[in-house]
C-alpha positions in Angstrom: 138.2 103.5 108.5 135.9 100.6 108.9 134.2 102.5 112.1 133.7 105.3 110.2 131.9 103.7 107.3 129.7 101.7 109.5 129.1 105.1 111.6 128.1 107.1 108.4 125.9 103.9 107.5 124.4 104.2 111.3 123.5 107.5 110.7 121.8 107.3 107.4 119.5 104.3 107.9 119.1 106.7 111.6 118.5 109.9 109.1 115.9 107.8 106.6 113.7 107.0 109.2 113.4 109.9 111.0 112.6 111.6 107.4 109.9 108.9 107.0 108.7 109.9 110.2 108.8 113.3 109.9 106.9 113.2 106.4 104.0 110.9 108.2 103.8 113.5 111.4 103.7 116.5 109.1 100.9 114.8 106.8 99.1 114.4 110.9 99.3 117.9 112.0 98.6 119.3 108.3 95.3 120.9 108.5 93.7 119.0 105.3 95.6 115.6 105.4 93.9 112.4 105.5 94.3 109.2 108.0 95.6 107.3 105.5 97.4 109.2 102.1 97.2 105.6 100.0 96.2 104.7 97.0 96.1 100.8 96.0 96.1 99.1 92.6 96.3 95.1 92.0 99.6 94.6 94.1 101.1 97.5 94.7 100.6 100.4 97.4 101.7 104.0 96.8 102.1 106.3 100.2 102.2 109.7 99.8 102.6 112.5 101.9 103.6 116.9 101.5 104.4 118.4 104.4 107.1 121.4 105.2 110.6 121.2 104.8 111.2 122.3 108.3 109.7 119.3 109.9 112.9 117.5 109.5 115.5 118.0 111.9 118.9 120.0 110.4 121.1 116.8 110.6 118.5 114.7 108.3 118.3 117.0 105.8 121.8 117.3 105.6 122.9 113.3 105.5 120.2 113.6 102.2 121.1 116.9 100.4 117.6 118.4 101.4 117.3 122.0 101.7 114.9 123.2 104.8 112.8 126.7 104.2 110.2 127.7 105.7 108.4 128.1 101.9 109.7 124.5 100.8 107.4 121.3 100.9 108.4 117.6 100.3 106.8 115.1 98.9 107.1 111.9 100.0 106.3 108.6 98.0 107.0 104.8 98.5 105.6 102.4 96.7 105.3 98.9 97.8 104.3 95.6 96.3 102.6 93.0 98.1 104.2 89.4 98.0 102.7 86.2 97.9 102.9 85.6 101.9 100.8 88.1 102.6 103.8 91.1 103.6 104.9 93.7 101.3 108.1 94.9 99.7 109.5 98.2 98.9 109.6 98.4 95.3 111.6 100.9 92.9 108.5 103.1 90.7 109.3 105.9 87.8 108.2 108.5 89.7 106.9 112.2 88.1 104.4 114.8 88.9 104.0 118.4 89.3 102.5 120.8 92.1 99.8 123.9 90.9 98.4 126.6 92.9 94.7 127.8 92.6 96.1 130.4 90.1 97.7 128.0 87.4 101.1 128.6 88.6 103.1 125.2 87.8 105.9 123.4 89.4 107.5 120.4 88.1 108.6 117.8 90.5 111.9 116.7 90.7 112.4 113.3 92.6 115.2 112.3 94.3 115.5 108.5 95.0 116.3 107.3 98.7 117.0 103.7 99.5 118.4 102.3 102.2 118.3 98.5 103.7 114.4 98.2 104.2 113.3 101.3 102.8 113.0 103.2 99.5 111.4 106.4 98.8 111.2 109.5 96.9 111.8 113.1 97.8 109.9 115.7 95.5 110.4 119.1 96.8 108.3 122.5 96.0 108.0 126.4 97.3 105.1 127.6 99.2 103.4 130.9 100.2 101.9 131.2 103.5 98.0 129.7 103.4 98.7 128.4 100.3 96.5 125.3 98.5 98.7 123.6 96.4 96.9 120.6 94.3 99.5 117.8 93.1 99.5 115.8 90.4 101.4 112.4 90.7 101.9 109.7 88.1 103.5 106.6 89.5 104.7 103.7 87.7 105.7 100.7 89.4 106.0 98.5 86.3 107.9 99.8 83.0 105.7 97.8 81.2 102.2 99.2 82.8 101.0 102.4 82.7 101.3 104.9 85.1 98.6 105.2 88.0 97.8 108.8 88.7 97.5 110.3 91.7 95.6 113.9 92.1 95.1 115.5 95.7 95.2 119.0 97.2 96.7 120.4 100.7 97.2 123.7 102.0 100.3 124.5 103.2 101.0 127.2 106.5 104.4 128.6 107.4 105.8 127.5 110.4 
């Protein structure tokens, strides 16, 4: 039983990076993403990235409950706060937001959280139409006691 727990653990920590890295290459070969999709206030850092579901391999999406389509997005954002040494920490953030297209046609966000040993995250996903820009509009709040940083952008999305 033990080999089996640390094998499942092997491949989820295997499964959260390769969605992390399949979030960052789909924001790279997305047609109107930036170098750098960051936004930085006081301490913390908030990444975010959208990019098609279909970037991430079948067995990924699977370990995490994610549902490839060629119409479905994901939003990815981690927020992280920098210490006192100079390095930065992965920080839990209330996350919400929603996802318009150029005719007013509104999707709530729903995130899901993903953490794992050195990592934490959050999965938003959203349906697409084929050369479709889709403008998002994030709030993020790292501290309950702060308000929430808002985050506005726009992409277009293609179908693979």
């Amino acid at each position: 039983m033990k080999m089996s727990i640390r094998h499942n653990g092997l491949i989820k920590r295997t499964a959260a990076i390769l969605l992390m890295m399949a979030g960052f290459l789909g924001a790279a070969f997305s047609s109107s993403a930036t170098a750098e999709q960051m936004v930085s206030h006081g301490d913390y850092m908030i990444h975010y990235n959208a990019f098609n579901s279909s970037f991430i391999q079948p067995d990924v999406a699977s370990a995490y409950g994610i549902q490839r389509a060629k119409t479905k997005g994901l939003l990815n954002i981690s927020v992280l706060k920098k210490q006192a040494d100079g390095s930065t920490k992965p920080i839990s953030a209330i996350v919400s937001g929603d996802v318009t297209n150029l005719i007013s046609q509104k999707q709530t966000l729903n995130f899901k959280k993903i953490e794992e040993s050195n990592a934490l995250y959050y999965i938003g996903d959203f349906g697409f139409t084929d050369d479709q820009v889709l403008r998002f509009n994030l709030q993020v709040q790292p501290d309950p006691n702060l308000p929430a940083y808002s985050i506005n952008f726009e992409q277009r999305f293609y179908i693979d």
